[in-house]
C-alpha positions as CSV (number, residue, x, y, z in Angstrom):
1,X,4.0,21.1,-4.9
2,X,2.6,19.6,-1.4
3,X,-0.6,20.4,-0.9
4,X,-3.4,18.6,1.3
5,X,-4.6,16.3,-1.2
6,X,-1.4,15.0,-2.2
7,X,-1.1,14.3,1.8
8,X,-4.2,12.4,2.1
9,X,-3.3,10.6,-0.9
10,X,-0.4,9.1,0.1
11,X,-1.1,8.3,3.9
12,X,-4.4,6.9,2.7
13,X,-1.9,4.7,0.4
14,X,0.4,4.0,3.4
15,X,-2.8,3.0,5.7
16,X,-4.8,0.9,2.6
17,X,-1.7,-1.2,1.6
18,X,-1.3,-2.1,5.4
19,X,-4.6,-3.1,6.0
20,X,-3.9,-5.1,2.6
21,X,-0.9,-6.9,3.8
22,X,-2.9,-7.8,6.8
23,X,-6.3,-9.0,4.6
24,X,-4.0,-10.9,2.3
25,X,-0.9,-12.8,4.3
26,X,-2.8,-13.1,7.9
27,X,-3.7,-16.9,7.0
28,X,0.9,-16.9,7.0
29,X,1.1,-15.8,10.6
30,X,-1.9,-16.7,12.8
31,X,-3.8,-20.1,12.9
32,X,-7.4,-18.2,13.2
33,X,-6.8,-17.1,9.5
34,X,-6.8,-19.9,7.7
35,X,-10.3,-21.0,7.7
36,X,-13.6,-20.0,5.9
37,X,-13.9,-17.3,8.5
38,X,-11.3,-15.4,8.0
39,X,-11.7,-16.0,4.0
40,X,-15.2,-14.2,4.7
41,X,-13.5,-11.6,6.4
42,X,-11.1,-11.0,3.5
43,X,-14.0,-10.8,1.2
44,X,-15.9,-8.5,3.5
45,X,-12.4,-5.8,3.8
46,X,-12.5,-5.6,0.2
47,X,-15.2,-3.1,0.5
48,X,-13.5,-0.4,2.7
49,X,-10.4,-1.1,0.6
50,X,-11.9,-0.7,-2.7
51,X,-13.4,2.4,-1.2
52,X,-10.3,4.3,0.1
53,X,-8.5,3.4,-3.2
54,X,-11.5,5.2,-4.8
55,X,-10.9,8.1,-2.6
56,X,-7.0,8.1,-2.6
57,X,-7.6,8.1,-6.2
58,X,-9.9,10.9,-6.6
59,X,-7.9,13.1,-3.9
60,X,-4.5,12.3,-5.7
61,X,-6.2,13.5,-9.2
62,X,-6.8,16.7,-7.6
63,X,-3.4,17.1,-5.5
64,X,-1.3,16.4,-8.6
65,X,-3.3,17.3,-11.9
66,X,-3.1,13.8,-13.4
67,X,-3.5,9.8,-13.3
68,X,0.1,9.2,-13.6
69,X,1.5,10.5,-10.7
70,X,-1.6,8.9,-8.5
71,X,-0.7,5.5,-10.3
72,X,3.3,5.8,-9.9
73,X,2.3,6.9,-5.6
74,X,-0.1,4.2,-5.2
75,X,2.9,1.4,-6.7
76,X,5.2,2.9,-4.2
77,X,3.9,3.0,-1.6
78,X,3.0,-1.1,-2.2
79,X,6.7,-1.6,-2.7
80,X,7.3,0.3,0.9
81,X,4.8,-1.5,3.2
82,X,5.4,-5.0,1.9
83,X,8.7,-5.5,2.3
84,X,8.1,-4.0,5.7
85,X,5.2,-5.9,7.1
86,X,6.8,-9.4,5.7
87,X,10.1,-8.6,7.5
88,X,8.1,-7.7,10.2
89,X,5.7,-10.5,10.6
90,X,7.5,-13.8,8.4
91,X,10.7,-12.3,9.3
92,X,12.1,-12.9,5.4
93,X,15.4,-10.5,4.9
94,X,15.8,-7.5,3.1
95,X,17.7,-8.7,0.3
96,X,19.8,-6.9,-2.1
97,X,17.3,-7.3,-4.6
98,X,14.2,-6.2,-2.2
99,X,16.4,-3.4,-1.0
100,X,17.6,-1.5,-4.4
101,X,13.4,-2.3,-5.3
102,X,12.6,0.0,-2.6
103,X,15.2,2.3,-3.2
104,X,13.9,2.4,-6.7
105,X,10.4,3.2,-5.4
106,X,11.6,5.9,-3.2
107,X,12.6,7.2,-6.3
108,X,9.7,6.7,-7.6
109,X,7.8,8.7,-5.3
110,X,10.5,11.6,-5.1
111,X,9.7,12.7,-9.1
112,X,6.2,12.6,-8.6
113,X,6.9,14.9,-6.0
114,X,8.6,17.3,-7.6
């Protein structure tokens, strides 16, 4: 079922939800983002966001055939990057809880893959 559209889909997912994290909880890890500025900044990243959701949406329409299954990928691969990035960053554990969520959304993405 893999084809180049489902690909772009989900890296454009993986990349978009990164750049999220980033637009979202910088003013959590660096002084220089908590200020008008880098409220500005926010605003002005929701463009190319917004815009590579449009396209991971159209792309993921075509890769699987419906909404769902671009819906379901896009939630996923959220529930991947965030626990990620905030380990990574605010250095908050992996729970138990966080940990059989992103299990869950591994699963998630497995059935719309096959």
């Amino acid at each position: 079922m893999f084809n180049k559209y489902i690909v772009m889909t989900v890296l454009l997912f993986f990349v978009n939800n990164i750049i999220i994290w980033y637009q979202l909880n910088s003013q959590l890890v660096w002084e220089w983002a908590k200020g008008p500025k880098a409220i500005l900044l926010s605003c002005l990243m929701g463009i190319p966001i917004s815009y590579m959701f449009w396209i991971a949406t159209k792309w993921g329409y075509q890769g699987f055939g419906n909404l769902w299954a671009v819906r379901f990928m896009g939630f996923s691969t959220s529930m991947l990057t965030f626990p990620i990035m905030t380990y990574l960053y605010l250095g908050e554990a992996i729970t138990l809880k966080t940990g059989i969520t992103v299990i869950l959304a591994i699963i998630i993405m497995l059935l719309q893959l096959i």
